[in-house]
Structure formats: C-alpha cells, structure tokens
N, C-alpha and C positions, 0 to 999 in steps of 0.2 A: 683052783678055787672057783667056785660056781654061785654066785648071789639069787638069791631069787627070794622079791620081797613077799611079803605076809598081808592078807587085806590092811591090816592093824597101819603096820609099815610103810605103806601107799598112802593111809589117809594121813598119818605126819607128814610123809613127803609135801603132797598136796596140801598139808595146813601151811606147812612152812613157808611153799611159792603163795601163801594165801596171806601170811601174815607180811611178807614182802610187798603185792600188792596193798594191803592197810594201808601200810605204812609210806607209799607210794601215791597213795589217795590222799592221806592225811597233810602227805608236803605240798601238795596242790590245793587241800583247804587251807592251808599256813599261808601260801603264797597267793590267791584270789585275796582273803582276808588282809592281808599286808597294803598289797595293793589300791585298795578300797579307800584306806587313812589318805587325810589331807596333806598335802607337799612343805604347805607352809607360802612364804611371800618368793615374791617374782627373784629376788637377789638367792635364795637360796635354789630354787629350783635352776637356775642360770648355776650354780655352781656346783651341783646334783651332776647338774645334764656333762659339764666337763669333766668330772671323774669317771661318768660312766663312759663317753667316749674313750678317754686314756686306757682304761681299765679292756673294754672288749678290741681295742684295736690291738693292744699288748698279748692280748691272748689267744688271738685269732694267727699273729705271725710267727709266734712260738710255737703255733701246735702246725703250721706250715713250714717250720724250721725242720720241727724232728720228726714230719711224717714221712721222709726218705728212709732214715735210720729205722724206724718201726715195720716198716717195709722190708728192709733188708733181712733184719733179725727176723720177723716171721718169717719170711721164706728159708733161712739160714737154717732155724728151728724145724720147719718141716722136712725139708731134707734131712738133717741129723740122725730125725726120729726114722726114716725108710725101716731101717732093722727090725722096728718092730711092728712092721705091717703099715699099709698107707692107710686105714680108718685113724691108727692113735697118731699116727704122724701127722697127718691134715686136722685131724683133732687137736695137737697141740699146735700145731700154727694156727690155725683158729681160734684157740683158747688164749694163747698170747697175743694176738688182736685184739681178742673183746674184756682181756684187761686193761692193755692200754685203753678201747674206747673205757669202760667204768670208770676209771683213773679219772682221767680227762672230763668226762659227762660230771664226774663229782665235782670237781673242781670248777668247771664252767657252770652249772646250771646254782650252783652256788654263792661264787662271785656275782650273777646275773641277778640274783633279788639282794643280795649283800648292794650294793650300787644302787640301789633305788629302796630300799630297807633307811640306810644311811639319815637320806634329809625327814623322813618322816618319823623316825624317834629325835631329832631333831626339835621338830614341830610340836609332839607332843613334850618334850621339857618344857615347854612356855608354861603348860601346864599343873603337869604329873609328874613325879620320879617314878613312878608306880607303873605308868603309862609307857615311857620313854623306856623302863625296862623292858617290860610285857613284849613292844614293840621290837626291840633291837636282837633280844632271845629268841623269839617266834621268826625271827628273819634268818636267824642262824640254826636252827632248827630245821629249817628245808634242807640247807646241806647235810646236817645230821641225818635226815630222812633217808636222801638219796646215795650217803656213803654206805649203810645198810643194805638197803634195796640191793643197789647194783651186787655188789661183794656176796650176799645170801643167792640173787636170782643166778648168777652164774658158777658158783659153785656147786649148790643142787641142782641144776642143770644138768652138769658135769657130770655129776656122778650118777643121775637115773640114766644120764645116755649109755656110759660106757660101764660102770659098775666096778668090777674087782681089775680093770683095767686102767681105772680113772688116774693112776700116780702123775704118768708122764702126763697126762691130760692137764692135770692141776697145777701141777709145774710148771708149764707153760701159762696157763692164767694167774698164778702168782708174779712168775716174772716183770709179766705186762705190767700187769699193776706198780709191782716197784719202780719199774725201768720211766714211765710215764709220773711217777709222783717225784724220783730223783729229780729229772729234768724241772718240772713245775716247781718245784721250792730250792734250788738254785738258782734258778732264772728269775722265780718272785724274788726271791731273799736280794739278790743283787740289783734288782730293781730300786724294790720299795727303801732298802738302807743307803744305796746311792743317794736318792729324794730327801732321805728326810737328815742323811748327815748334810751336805748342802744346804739345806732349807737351815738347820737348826743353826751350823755354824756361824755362817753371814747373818742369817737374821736373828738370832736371840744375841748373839754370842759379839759379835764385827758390831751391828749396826741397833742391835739393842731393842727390839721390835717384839711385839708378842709372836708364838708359836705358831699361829695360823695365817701371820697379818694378810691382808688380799695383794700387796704390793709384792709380795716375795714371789721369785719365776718359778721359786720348786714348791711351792706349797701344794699345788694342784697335784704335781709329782707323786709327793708323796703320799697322800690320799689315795690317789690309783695307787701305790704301792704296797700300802693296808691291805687291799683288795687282791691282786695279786701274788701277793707273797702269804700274809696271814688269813687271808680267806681260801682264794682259788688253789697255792703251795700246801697249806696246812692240810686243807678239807683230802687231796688226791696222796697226802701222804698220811694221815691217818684211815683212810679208802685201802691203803696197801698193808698197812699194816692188821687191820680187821681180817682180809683177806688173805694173807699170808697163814697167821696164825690158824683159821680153820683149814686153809689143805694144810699146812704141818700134819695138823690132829688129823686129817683124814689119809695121808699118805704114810701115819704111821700106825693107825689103824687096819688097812693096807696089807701091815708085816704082819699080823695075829697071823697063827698057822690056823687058829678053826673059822672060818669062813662065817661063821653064824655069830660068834664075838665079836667079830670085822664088821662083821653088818650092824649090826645095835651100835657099837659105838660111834660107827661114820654118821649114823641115823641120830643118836646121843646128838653129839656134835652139833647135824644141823637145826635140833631143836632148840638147842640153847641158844642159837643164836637166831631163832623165828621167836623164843621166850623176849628175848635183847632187845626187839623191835617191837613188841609190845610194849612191854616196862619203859623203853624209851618216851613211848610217845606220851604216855602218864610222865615221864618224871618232867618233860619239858614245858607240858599243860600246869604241872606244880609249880614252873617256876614266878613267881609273885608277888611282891611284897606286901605284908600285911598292912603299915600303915606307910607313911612317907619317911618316918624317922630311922625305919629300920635297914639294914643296911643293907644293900644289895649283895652282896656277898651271899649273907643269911637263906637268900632265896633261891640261889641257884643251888648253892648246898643241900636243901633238903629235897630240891628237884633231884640230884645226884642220888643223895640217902637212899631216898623211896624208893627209885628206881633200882637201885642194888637188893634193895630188901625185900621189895618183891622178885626180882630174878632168881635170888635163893630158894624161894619157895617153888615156883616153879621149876626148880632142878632136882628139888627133892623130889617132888612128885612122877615126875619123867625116869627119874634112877631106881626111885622104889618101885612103881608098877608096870614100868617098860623094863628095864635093860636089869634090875634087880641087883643090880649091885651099887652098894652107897659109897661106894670110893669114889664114882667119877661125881656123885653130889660133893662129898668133900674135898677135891681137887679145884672142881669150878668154882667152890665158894672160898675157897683161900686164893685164887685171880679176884673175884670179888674184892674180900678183905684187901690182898696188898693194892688195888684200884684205890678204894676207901684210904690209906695210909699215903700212898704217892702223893696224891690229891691233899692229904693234911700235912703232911709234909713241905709239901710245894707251896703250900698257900702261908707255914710260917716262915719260911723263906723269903719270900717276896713279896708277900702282905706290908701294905703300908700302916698296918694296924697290929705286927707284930714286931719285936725287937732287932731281928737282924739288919731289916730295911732300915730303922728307926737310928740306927747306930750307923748303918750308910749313910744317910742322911747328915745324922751331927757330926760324920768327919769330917764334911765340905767344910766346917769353920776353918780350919788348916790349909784348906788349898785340893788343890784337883790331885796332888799326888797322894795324899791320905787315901780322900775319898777312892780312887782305886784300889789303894791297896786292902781298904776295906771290905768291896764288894768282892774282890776278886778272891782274900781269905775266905770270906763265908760260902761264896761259888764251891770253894775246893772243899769245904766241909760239909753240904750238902751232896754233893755230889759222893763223897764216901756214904752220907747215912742212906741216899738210896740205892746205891750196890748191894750194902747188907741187907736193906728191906725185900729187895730181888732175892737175894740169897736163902732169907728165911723162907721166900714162900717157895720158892724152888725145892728146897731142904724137907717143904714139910710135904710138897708133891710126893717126892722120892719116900718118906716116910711113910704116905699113903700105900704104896705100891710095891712096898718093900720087897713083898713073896715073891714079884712076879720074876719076867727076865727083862733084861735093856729096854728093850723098843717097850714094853708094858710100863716101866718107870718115864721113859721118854714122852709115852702117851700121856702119862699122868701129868708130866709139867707142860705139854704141850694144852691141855685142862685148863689149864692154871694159866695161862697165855687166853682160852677161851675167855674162860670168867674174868678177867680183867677187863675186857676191850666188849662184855656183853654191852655195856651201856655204851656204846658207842653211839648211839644217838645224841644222848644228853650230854657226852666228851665234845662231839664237834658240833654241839652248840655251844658250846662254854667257848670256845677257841672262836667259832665265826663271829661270836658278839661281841670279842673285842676288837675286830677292825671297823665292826658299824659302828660300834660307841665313838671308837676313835676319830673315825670321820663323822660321826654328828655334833663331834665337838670342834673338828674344824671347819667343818659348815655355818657352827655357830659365832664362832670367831670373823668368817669372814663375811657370813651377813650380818653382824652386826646385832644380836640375838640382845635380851633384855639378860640383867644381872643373875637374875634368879633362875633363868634355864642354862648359862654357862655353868652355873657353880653344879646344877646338878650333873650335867653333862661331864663337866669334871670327874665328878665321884663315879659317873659310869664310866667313864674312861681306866682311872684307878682301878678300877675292881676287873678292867677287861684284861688287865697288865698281868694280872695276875691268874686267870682265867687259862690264856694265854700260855704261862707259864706248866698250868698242870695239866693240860693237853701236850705239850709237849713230853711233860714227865711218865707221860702215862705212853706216849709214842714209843719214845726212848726204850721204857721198862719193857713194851709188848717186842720190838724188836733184840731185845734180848733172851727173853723166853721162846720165842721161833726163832730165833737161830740155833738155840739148845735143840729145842725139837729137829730139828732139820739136818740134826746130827747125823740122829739117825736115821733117815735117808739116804746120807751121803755116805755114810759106812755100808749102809745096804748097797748101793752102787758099786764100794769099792770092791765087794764081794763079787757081784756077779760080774767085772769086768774084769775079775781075776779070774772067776773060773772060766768064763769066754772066752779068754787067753790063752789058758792051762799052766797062769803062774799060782796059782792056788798052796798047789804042797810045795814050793819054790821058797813061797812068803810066809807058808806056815812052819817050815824049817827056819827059817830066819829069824823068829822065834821062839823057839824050843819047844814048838807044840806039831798038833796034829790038826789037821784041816777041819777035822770037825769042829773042834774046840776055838780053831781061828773065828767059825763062821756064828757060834756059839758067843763070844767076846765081843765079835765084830769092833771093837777097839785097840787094834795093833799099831796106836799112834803113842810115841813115848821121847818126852823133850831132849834122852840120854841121845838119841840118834841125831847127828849134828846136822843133817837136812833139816831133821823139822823142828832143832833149835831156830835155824835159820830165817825157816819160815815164819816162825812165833814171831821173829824181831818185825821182819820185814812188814806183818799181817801186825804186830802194832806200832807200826810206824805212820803207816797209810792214814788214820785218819787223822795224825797230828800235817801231813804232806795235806791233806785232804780239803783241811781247815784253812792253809796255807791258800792253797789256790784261792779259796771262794774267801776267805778277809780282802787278801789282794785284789782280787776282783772289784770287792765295794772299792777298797781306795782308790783304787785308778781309777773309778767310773766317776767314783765323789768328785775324785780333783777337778773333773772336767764342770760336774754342775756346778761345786763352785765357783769356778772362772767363770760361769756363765751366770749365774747371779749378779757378782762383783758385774760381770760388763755392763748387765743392762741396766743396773743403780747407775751409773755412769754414763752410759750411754742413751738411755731412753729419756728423754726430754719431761719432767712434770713428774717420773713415776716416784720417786722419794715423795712428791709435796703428794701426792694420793691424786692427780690427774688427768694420769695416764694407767693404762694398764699395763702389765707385763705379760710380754709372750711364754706363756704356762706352757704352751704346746712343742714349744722347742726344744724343755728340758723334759716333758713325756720323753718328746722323739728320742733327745741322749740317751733318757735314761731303758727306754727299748732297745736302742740300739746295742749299749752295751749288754747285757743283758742276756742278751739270746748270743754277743758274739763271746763271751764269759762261759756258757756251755760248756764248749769243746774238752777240755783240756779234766774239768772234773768226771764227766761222763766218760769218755776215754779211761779216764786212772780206773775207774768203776768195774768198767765192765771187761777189761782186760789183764789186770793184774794179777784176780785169779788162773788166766791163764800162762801167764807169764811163769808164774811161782809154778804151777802143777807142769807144765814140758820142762821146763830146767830142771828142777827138783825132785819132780814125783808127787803121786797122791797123799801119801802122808806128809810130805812137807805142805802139801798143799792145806789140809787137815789143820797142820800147825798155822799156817798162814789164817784164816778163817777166827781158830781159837784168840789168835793177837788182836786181830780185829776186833771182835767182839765186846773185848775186857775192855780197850782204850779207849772204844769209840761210844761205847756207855756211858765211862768216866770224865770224859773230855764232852761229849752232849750233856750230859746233867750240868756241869760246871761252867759252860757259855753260857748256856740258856737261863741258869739262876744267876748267875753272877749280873747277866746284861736286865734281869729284868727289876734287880733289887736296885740298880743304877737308873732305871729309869725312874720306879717309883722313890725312889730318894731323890730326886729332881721333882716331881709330883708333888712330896711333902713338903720341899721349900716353896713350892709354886702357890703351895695354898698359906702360905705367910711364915713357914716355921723359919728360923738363922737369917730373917734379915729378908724373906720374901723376893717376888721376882726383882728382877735390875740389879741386884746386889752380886757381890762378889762372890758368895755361895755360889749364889743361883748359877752363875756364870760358869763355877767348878764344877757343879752338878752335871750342867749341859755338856761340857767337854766330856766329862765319864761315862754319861749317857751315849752320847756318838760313839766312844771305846765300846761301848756293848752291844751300837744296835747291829754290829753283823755279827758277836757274841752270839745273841739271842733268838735272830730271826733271817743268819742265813747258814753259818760253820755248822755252829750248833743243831735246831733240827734238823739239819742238810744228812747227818750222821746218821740219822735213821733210817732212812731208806739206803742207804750206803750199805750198810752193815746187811741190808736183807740182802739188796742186790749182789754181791759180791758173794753171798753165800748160795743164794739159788745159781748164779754162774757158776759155781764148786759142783753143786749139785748135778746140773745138765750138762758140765764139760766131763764128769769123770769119767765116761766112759771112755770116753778120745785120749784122757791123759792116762787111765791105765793104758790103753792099746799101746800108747806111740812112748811110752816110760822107757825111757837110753834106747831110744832108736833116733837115726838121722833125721827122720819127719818132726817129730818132738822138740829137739832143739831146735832147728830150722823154723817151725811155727812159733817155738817162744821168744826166738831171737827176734822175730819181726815184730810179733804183738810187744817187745820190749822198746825196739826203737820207735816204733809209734807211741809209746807212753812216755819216754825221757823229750818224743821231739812236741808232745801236747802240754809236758810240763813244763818246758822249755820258751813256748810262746806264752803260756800264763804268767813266767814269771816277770814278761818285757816291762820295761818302764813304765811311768805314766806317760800320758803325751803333752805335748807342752802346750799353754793356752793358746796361741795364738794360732796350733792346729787342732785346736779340738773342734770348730766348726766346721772348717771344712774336711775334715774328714768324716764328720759324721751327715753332713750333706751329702759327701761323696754313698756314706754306707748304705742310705736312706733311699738314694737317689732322686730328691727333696727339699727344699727350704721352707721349712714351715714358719720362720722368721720374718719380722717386720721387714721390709725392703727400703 
C-alpha cells in the first residue's frame, strides 16, 4: 500500500493542524479573558489561593509518581515494535510519550485556570447568574480547547509522518493517552471522595454544620479534590477517549485493501474532527442565559444542540464532495444523534428537575435505607436504557455498511464513536464547569458571600451535578464503541501472528475452514470453546474486582480524614467557637498521600490482566476476556455514575428546603447516601472507562507475543509471573484501614513532613 496525497488532501491536512491551532488560540483568549474578571474580597482570594496550592502540589507529585512507569512502558513498547523496523518502533515509543504528555498537559493546563476560574464566578454571583455562568463555562472551555488540540495535533501528525504505516504508530499514542488518564482519575477520584466523604460526615452529618463551613479540616480538601479528580481526572480521560476513537477509525481504515479508500477516509476522519473544533468553539460562545430566570441548564443545551447541528452539516459536505460517499455522513451523524440521546437521557436521570431524582429525594422521608435503595434501582435502570441506546446506534452503523466486509462495518461504527465525541469541546466544558461551580459555592460559604449569590451559586452547582453526570455518559458510551472498533484490529493481529507463526492452516483446520476464509472472517472466537468461555467470565469479572479496589480505596483513605477532623474539633483550642483555624493542609497532605499510594494495585489489575488471560489461555481466550469486559464495565459505569449523582442531587433538593430542609432528619439521610455515591460517581465508576480502553489496546500490542509463545514454556512462565504480581497488588489493596491513632504518623512518615500545628 503506497499513499501519496493529492494537493486537495494536503490542503485538509494543513486546515486540520490549522483548525487545531484556532482552537489553541481561542483557549488562550478564554483564559487571558478569565483572568482579567475581579477575585472578589481578601477572605475569598485567601481561600482561592489554598485550593489552588492543594490542587498543583497534588498534581505535580502524581505525575512524579508515574513518570518511572511511563518511562519504562515506552522503552518496553520500543523494543517490542524492533520487528518492524526501528523508524515505527521509535515511532511508537515516541508516540506513546506524547500521549501520555496530551493526557497529562489536558489535564494540568485545565485544572490550572479551573483553580483560579473558581473565586471569580464566585464574585460575579454577587451580581449575575448570567455572569457567574458565562464565567465558570468559559473557564472549562480551555480544557475543552486543549483536549481537542492535543488529541487532533498528534494524531495527524502521525499519520502525515508515517502514512500506510501509521497503525503501530497510533497505537502507541492511544495507549499513552489511556495509560496517563487511568492513573489521573483513580488517583483524582480517591482524592477528591476521601475530602469530601470526611468533610460531609463530621460536618453535616456528627457536628451538624453547613457543607462548606470554614471550621471543617477537610473542606479545603475537598475543593482541591473537585479539581483534581472532576477537572484534571475527567478533562485526561475524556482527552483519551477523543483519541482513542479517531486511531480506531484510522487503523481500521488502515485494513481497506484499496489504498486510495484508506486514504480518504483516514483524511474523512481527520476532518471531522478539525469540523469538532470548530463547531466547538461556537457551541461554548452559545452558552448564555438569556435572562436570569432561565435556567441554566437551558444554556448549555442549546450550546450542545448548535454545536451538533452544525457538525452534521459539515460532514455532509466533506462526504458529498470529497470522499463521495454519504454513508460515512450518516454514520457520523448517528454518533451525533446517540451524543444528543446520552446527554437527554443523563440529564432525566439525575436532573433535579426531572422525576427520578425527585423520587430519590421523597424517599429520604423513610430513612437512609430507602433513599438507597431508590437511587441505586433507578442507577440499574438507566444504565440498561443506555446499553440499548449504544446498541441502536451501533445496529444502525452496521446497517449503514451492510454490503461491505468486517473491518468496513467496523469502520462504520468506529464513525459512530467519531460523531459522538465531535463536540468534544462543548463535552468537557459541561464536565469542567462543574467543579468550578462547585468550588464557587464553597468559596461562597466560607467567605461568607451575601444570600442572594449562595442561592445562585447553588443552582450552578445543581446543574454542574448533572453536567457532570453526561460527560461521563457520553465517556462511558465512546469507550464502548472503540473498543468494538478495535476489534478489529485485534483480529487483524491475530491473523498476522498466525501466519508469522505458520499456525494459520493449523487454526483454520480447527475450524472446519480453509485459511482464506479464516482470514476473510477474521472472527474465529466462539464462547462453545471453554478457553474463551473462561475468558468471557474472567474479562467480566474485572471490573466489578476493579470497582472493588478504587471504593476500598476511598474508605480507608476517608476513615483516616475522618479521624482527623474528629481530632482537631477536639483538640484544637477555639476551632468549634470559629477562633482558630483548622489545619486544611494536613488533610490535603492525607488526602495526597493516599491517593497516589491507592495507584498500584488498580493500574497493575489494568495493564496486566490482559496478559495474564492471553499466556495461560491463548488469543481467543483472550478475545473473550476483552468481550466480558466491555459489556460489564459499561453497565456497571452507567449505573455508579447515575445512581451517585441522582443521590447527590437529591441531597441538593432537600438542601433548597424540600422534606424538612437542611438540619433535619432527611437532610441527614440524604447526606449518608450521597457519601455511598461519591466514589459511585466520581472514582469506580468513570475510573471504568479508561479501563476498558486500556486493557483492550494491551490485547491489542500484546498479541503478537501471545500468539508466538501460545503452549510454549515462555508463555506460561510470563503469565505466571504477571499473575502473581496481580493477586500480590490485589492483595495489599485489600489491607485494612489503619487505625486512628496511626494514621498520622504514618502519613508523616510517607510525606516525610508534618504540615500540622506543633
């Protein structure tokens, strides 16, 4: 296969890296303009200044934790690739670098105006709802910028360097990406639900205090844990999943045997997603409210709408007079539509303005054990209606593309993964806005803000919950449609490392076919074979084992901020009568600490499992392993993620006076459910989605090794080991909590530190 582009074809290329840069410019006018708004009074800038410390020291020692590990995998990754020449082999260890860097750059340069965004939508609620929104969205909007940018610039990079070579290339820049957004939103997720179960417990709950009060040690906590976990976590794992989804579509465009169909629709591809960053930056400039009454919701909605509706248009036009064929327009525009459906879906779910929440809410009259079981039935029923929603648009990809073969149906839902995640701009703006809302409202709590910009702040909060929520769903959905895509891939692997072998007519006899026809199918995976029954279980077992580790996590981290609240109510002299202050920086420290040392054991299960399953097993068990995955770990992320967010905003609604309002015995119910959710929502749950990618692109770039070494000594020997190193990572996650009276010094000891009063 020989590419060689067309003038026409270069000037896309170049528009594409052109709409990249825009859109690169435009987050730098968002962020100069941000910056410019006033802070507000001396108490909240004093409290500004402390999040944003917690927040870049937390992020700076995480990305110092796992730069050994990224280190290692790239080099691992270059050598692997030797076989096929050192340009694509140093190509993908390079390319797996400068995903992890996009990862991580989305993530940090995100967080970094989200933290200073925060007090100045703040400052304008004294005023504006109008304002206070404009503000908090335009802050999360940079991140939107720069998760584009990066994702688009190194992808078409990619592929004008290397061209019909570019698969292993991309593959290693997908990796990165996921490997670098796992770690970020485990590590946030455990953070920021540590902070804010401890904050809520003792202080709403034990000592009966407002949400935000200034007296509480974890409030500070969990403010940096908004930021870290739902800004910096979110922003590098929907960063991975934009990018994942366009090399699918381009490494299965890739498999076209006519080299000139390969080319248009790799080129297809990367315009829909230079269209993405266009329409983006209109849909976030749309978002507005017209007057003050109207609800914020309303606004980011039709910033959403616009921006889909225009993307359509722009697809047609690229399908009809470039590439001439309108299936891949109507592919991307059914990603489009189920985007559009997730998102209305998600938002009657956990809208505190539609029925399910409304009904979470009136269960708390009965006690905390209703209200659970409430939230957690509608979770489970939700979570089926967006399976089907997947299914249909996947159903209607394949219908698109009915004539073709495999990989041409493959491509078409990999399509369909595109046009979903095009707005990916205006997505992780909706997700960044609700941790700044979130912390402009406890900014506003703890300086002491006048009535009328809590209540609005409030409402921006409510609305971020939900925000929140359909950023995740739309994560969730896209890493379900690349990992379909990525199937085939991984069949295409299993192929050439059969015939590299010379087990080819071995496996095609095993079959009751002929080798053509094997390579024709490319899916000789069938659940009657009890390997890859085996596999299936195991591959969905993982991410309920998965969920396990990272809940765990929060609670042993919690128990320890709780004990450490409790102590300093107790022990610090004045701070109950509001006299003294509480040391904030001690429960940062815990909650860093644990955090990064919580890692190990999920990243481990991650990125070894699949090799575990593929030496013991074989590749088609391994195939099955990947398929379990998938299914459970969709159904099991929809259903945390809604379940913990209809639980918070049903805490929300009693807070704004409904069953008896805050202090009361509701409210009280509410808040215990709401802690059952917040590692539901915001660590198991999206944690799942980069899981599921990463665990399949390891299928991906290990099958070669596991067909070579498939029942040979080497094979077992290698899975036995990556085995005992995953029973012995799951094995120290599962350890106790620690007991209070060692939870300080130990975490002095981990720190090597006492940021505590003396």
């Amino acid at each position: 296969m020989d590419m060689t582009f067309t003038p026409i074809e270069w000037l896309f290329l170049w528009g594409v890296l052109a709409s990249a840069a825009i859109g690169f410019g435009y987050a730098m006018f968002l962020r100069r303009q941000v910056l410019a708004l006033p802070q507000g009074t001396e108490k909240m800038v004093e409290v500004a200044t402390l999040i944003q410390q917690g927040a870049h020291a937390y992020i700076i020692r995480q990305f110092r934790t796992i730069a050994f590990l990224v280190v290692i995998l790239g080099i691992g990754l270059t050598i692997s690739g030797m076989g096929q020449g050192a340009a694509i082999a140093a190509g993908r260890g390079i390319a797996f670098l400068a995903g992890c860097f996009g990862s991580a750059m989305t993530g940090f340069m995100g967080m970094w105006l989200a933290v200073r965004g925060n007090v100045r939508c703040a400052q304008a609620s004294r005023t504006s709802l109008a304002e206070a929104l404009t503000i908090a969205f335009r802050s999360g909007s940079v991140t939107g910028m720069f998760t584009v940018v990066m994702g688009l610039l190194g992808a078409t990079i990619i592929f004008m360097l290397f061209r019909e070579q570019a698969e292993e290339v991309l593959l290693g820049f997908g990796f990165g990406g996921c490997l670098l957004a796992l770690f970020m939103r485990v590590g946030g997720g455990i953070f920021t639900k540590a902070a804010d179960i401890g904050a809520d417990l003792v202080g709403k709950v034990e000592a009966g205090i407002p949400e935000d009060d200034p007296r509480n040690a974890a409030v500070i906590a969990d403010n940096v844990g908004d930021n870290v976990g739902d800004c910096a976590g979110m922003a590098a794992d929907i960063f991975e999943s934009y990018e994942v989804t366009l090399v699918a579509a381009m490494i299965l465009a890739l498999l076209h045997p006519d080299p000139e169909v390969a080319k248009q629709w790799i080129v297809f591809a990367l315009i829909v997603r230079g269209v993405g960053v266009l329409t983006s930056i209109l849909g976030t400039y749309l978002v507005k409210v017209r007057h003050e009454r109207e609800p914020a919701m309303n606004a980011i909605g039709r910033g959403f709408i616009w921006s889909a509706v225009l993307s359509a248009v722009g697809f047609y036009g690229f399908a009809h007079w470039y590439v001439q064929d309108l299936r891949l327009f109507w592919a991307t525009t059914a990603g489009l539509a189920l985007a559009v459906v997730i998102y209305l879906l998600t938002e009657y779910y956990t809208s505190t303005r539609k029925p399910p929440t409304q009904e979470v809410a009136e269960s708390t009259q009965t006690g905390t054990a209703t209200n659970i079981l409430s939230g957690f039935a509608s979770g489970m029923e939700s979570s089926v209606a967006a399976v089907l929603v997947i299914c249909a648009a996947v159903f209607v990809s394949m219908l698109i593309f009915r004539d073709g073969t495999t990989n041409t149906i493959l491509f078409g839902i990999s399509l369909c993964g595109l046009g979903m995640l095009t707005t990916t701009g205006v997505i992780v703006s909706m997700d960044s806005y609700g941790p700044i809302a979130d912390n402009a409202n406890g900014i506003g709590e703890m300086a002491n803000l006048e009535e009328d910009a809590r209540r609005r702040l409030d409402e921006l909060d409510a609305v971020g919950n939900t925000t929140k929520a359909a950023t995740k769903g739309f994560a969730i959905a896209s890493a379900v449609i690349a990992a379909i895509a990525l199937f085939g891939s991984y069949m295409g692997k299993v192929m050439e490392g059969l015939r590299e072998s010379g087990m080819l007519e071995r496996t095609a006899q095993q079959f009751g076919m002929t080798p053509e026809a094997l390579e024709t199918i490319r899916f000789p995976i069938t659940v009657a074979e009890p390997t890859v029954f085996i596999g299936l279980l195991i591959g969905g077992a993982m991410p309920f084992l998965f969920s396990s580790l990272t809940i765990r996590a929060v609670s042993r981290a919690a128990v320890s901020i709780i004990n450490e609240v409790r102590r300093q109510f107790r022990e610090i002299p004045g701070l109950w009568e509001g006299k003294a202050q509480p040391d904030s920086a001690r429960c940062v420290d815990m909650c860093t600490t644990a955090a990064i040392r919580e890692l190990i054991g999920p990243g481990l299960l991650a990125i070894l499992m699949p090799l575990v399953i593929g030496c013991l097993l074989g590749w088609a068990a391994l195939g099955g392993y990947l398929a379990g995955t998938i299914v459970t770990g969709q159904l099991m992320a929809v259903m945390l993620a809604n379940s913990g967010a209809m639980w918070d905003n049903a805490k929300k609604i009693i807070e704004d006076g409904a069953y008896g309002g805050k202090g009361s015995e509701t409210h009280k119910a509410a808040v215990v459910s709401d802690t059952v959710g917040d590692p539901f929502k915001d660590t198991a749950g999206p944690a799942l989605n980069p899981l599921i990618k990463v665990m399949n692109l390891v299928g991906v770039l290990a099958i070669p090794l596991v067909v070579a070494w498939q029942n040979t000594t080497l094979g077992y020997v290698v899975g036995a080991i990556c085995a005992v190193i995953v029973i012995g990572a799951v094995l120290f996650s599962r350890r106790g909590p620690r007991k209070p009276e060692e939870t300080q010094a130990q975490a002095v000891l981990a720190t090597g530190e006492s940021s505590g009063n003396e």
